[in-house]
C-alpha positions as CSV (number, residue, x, y, z in Angstrom):
1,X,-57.6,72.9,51.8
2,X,-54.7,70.7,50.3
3,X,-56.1,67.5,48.3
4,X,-54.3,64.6,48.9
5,X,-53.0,62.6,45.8
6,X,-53.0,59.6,47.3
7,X,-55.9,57.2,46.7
8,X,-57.5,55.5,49.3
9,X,-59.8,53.7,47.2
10,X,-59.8,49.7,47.7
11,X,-60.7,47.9,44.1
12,X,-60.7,44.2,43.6
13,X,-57.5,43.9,41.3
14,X,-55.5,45.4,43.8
15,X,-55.5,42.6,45.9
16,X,-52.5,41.0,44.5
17,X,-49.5,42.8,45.7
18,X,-47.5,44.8,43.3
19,X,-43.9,42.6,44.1
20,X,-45.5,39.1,43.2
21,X,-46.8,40.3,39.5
22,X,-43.3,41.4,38.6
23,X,-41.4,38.2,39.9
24,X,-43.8,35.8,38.4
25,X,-42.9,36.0,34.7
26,X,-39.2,36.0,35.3
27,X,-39.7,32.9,37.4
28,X,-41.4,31.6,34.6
29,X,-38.6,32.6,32.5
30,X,-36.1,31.0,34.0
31,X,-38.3,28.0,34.4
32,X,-38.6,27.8,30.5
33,X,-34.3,28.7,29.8
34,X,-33.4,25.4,32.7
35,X,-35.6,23.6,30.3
36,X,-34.6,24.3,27.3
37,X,-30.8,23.8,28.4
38,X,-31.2,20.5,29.9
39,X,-32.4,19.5,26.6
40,X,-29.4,21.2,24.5
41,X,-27.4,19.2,26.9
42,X,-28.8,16.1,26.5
43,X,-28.4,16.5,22.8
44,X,-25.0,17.5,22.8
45,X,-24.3,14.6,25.3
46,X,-26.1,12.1,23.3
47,X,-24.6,13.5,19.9
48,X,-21.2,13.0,21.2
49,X,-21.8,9.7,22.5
50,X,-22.7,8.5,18.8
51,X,-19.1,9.6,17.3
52,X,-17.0,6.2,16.7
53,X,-14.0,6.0,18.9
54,X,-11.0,6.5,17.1
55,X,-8.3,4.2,17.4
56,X,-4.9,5.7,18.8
57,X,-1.4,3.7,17.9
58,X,0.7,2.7,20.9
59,X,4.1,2.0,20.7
60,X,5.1,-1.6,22.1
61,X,7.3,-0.9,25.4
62,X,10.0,-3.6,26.5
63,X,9.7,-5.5,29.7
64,X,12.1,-4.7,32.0
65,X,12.5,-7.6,34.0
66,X,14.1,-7.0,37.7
67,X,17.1,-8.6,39.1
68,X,15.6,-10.3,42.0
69,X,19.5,-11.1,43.3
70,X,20.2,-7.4,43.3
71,X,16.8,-6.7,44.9
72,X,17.1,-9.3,47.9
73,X,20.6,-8.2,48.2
74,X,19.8,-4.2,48.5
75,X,16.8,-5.3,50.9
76,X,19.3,-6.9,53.1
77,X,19.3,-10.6,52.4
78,X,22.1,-13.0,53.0
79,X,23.6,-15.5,50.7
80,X,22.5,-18.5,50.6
81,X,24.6,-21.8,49.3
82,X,22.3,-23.3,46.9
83,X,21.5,-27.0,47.5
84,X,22.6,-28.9,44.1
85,X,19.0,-30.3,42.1
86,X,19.2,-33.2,40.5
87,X,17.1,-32.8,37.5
88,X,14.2,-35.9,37.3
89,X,12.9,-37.3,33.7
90,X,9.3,-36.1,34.1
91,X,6.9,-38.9,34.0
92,X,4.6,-39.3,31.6
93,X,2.0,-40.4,33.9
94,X,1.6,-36.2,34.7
95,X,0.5,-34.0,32.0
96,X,0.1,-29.9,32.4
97,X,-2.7,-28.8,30.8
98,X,-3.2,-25.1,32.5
99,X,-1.8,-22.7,35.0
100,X,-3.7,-19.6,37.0
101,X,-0.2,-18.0,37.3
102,X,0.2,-14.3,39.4
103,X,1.4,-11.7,37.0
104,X,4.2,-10.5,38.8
105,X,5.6,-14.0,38.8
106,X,5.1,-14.9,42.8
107,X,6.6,-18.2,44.0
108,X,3.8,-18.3,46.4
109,X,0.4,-18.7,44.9
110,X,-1.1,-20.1,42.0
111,X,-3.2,-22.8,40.5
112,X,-1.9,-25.9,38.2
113,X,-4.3,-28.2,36.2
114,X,-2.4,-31.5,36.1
115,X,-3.6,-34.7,34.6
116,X,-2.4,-37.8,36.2
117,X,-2.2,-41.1,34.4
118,X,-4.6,-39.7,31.5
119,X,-7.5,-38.7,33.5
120,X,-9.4,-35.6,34.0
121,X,-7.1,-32.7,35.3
122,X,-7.4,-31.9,38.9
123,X,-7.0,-28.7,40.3
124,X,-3.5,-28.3,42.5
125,X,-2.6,-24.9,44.6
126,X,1.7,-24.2,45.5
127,X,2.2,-26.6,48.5
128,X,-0.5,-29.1,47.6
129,X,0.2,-33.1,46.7
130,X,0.0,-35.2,44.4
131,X,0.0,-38.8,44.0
132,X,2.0,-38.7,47.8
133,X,4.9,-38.4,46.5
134,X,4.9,-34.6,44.7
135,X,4.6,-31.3,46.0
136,X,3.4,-28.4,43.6
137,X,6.0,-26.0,44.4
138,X,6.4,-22.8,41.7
139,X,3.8,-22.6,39.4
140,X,5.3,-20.3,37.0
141,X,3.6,-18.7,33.6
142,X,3.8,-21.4,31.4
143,X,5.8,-24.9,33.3
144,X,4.9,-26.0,36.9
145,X,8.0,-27.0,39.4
146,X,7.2,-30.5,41.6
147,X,9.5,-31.3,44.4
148,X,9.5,-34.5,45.9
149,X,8.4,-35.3,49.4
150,X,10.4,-38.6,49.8
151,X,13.8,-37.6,48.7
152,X,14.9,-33.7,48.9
153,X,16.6,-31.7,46.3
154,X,14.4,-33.9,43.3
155,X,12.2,-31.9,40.9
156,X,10.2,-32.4,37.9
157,X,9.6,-29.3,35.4
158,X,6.1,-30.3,33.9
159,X,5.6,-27.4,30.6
160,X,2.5,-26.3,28.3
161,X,3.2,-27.2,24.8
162,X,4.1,-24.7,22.8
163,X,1.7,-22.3,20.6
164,X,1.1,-23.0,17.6
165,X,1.8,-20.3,15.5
């Protein structure tokens, strides 16, 4: 008769299928090499992050500052006739002592800290009044424009004082 070569004997440390004991220590494996390169990264990261920043020279670039005639004119605006200003002594009751000017220079917003009559400086936006008789109208980088609401066409140019150098 033919023998079979085949076992059919059941022991106890065949319970644990064959497929499982090969894939457990290369799980482990790759458990253990993620580990160990999250750490190399982390120490390269942190390495890196300890370097001093090195300065790099920029070149100063000139301001180009638009025409806005050319611009209003190419947009389609029509010529105005200006109305002639007749140019008012500022008062010295009203002294600038700050501005909150846009940085693109717009007629339109910004803040002006004006002192009137030597007291504390009050806060004035474009438009508002003071005193019932002036209107903030530009506030501009470093001077403030007031019109006056009795008598149109008269300003008053109020300017920081210079920097001292």
């Amino acid at each position: 008769m033919l023998r079979s070569s085949v076992r059919s004997s059941a022991s106890p440390h065949s319970f644990v299928p064959l497929s499982t004991s090969r894939w457990l220590p290369r799980a482990i494996a790759l458990l253990v090499w993620l580990c160990a390169g999250f750490v190399l990264t982390y120490v390269v990261l942190h390495w890196m992050a300890q370097r001093p920043a090195t300065l790099v020279p920029v070149q100063a670039t000139a301001v180009v500052g638009a025409d806005t005639q050319a611009v209003a004119r190419a947009l389609g605006a029509q010529a105005t006739q200006a109305v002639p200003v007749a140019p008012v002594a500022a008062p010295s009751r009203y002294v600038l002592t700050g501005v909150v000017a846009p940085a693109g220079g717009g007629q339109s917003s910004g803040v002006a800290l004006i002192a009137i009559d030597g007291q504390r400086p009050g806060t004035y936006r474009v438009g508002a009044v003071l005193d019932g008789r002036w209107a903030v109208q530009t506030v501009e980088r470093r001077s403030v424009v007031l019109r006056s609401t009795d008598a149109p066409g008269q300003q008053i140019t109020l300017a920081l004082p210079e920097l001292a150098s």
